[in-house]
C-alpha positions in Angstrom: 7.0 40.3 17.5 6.6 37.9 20.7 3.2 38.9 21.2 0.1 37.1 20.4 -3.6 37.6 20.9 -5.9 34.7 21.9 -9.9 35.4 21.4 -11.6 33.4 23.3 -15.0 33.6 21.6 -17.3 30.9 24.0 -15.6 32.1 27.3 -15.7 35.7 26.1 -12.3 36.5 27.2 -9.1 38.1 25.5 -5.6 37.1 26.4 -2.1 39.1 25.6 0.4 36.5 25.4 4.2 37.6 25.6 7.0 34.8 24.9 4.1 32.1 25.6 3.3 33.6 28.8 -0.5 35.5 29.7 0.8 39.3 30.3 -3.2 40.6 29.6 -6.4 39.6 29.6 -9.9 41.3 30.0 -13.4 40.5 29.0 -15.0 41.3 25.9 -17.5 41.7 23.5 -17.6 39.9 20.2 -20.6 39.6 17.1 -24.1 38.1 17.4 -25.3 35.3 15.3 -26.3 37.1 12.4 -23.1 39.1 12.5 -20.4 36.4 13.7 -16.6 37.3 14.8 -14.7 35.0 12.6 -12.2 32.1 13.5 -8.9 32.1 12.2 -5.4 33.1 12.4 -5.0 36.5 11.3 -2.7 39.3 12.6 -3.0 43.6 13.6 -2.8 45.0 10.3 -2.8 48.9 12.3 -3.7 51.1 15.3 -6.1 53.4 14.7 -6.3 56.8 17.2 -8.0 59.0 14.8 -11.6 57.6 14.7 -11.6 58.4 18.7 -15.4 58.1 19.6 -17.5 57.6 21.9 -18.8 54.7 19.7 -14.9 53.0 19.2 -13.4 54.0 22.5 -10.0 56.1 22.5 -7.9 53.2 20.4 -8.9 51.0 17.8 -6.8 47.9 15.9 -7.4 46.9 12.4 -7.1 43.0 11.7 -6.9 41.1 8.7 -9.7 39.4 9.4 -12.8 40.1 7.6 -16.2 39.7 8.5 -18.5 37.3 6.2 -21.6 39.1 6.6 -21.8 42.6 7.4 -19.5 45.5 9.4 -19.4 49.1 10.0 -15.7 49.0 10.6 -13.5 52.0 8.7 -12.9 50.7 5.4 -15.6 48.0 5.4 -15.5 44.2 5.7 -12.2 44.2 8.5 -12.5 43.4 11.9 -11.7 45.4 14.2 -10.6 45.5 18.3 -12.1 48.5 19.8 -13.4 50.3 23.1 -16.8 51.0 23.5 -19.7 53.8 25.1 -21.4 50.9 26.3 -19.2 48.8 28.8 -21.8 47.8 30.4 -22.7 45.0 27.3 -19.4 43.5 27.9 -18.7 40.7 28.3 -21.5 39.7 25.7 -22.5 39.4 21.9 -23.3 42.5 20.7 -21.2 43.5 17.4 -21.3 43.2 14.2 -18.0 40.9 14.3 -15.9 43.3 15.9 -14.0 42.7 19.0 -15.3 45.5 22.0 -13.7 45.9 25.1 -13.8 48.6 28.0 -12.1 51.5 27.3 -9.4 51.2 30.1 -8.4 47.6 28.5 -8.2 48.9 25.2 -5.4 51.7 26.5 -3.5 48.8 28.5 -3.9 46.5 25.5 -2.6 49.9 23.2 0.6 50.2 25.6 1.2 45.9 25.4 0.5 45.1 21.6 2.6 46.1 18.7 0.9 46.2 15.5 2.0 42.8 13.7 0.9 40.8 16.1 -0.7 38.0 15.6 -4.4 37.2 16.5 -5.7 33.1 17.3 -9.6 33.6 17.5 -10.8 30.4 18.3 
């Protein structure tokens, strides 16, 4: 793919890249202290459309990256990149590791990112 996804974790910011060039970015929510979003390299493992909820917005992506303390993520211990019911916590640290943004970024990020693409959370 010539995608990749840059987490900004102290500005609170997400950023599409295509071919090293910013084609997205939005705002986001990421974990709190006792729950932490991880740093890494990791990569979208899948996209998820059937766990549509209020809770996880109306598009969800599985990562390989795996939380170190706790998660309520589908399948347990994975990160994921979701919507939310509460946009109005965003930009902020309110998960439990996993990466929240409002629901209309989450459908333009679904229509930009292929799954395989790799994540830089820094």
């Amino acid at each position: 793919v010539t995608t990749r996804l840059v987490i900004d974790r102290r500005r609170l910011v997400a950023t599409l890249q295509r071919d090293g060039r910013a084609v997205w970015r939005a705002p986001i929510g990421i974990g709190t202290d006792a729950a932490p979003t991880p740093a890494g390299v990791f990569f979208v493992r899948n996209r998820l459309s059937r766990y549509r909820s209020p809770f996880y917005g109306p598009v969800a992506f599985g990562t390989s990256a795996r939380s170190a303390t706790l998660t309520d993520w589908p399948g347990g211990g994975f990160i994921g990149i979701h919507g939310t019911d509460r946009p109005d916590l965003i930009p902020g640290r309110v998960s439990h590791g996993c990466i929240r943004l409002r629901n209309a970024a989450i459908l333009r990020l679904a229509r930009l990112m292929p799954v395989g693409t790799p994540i830089r959370i820094i």
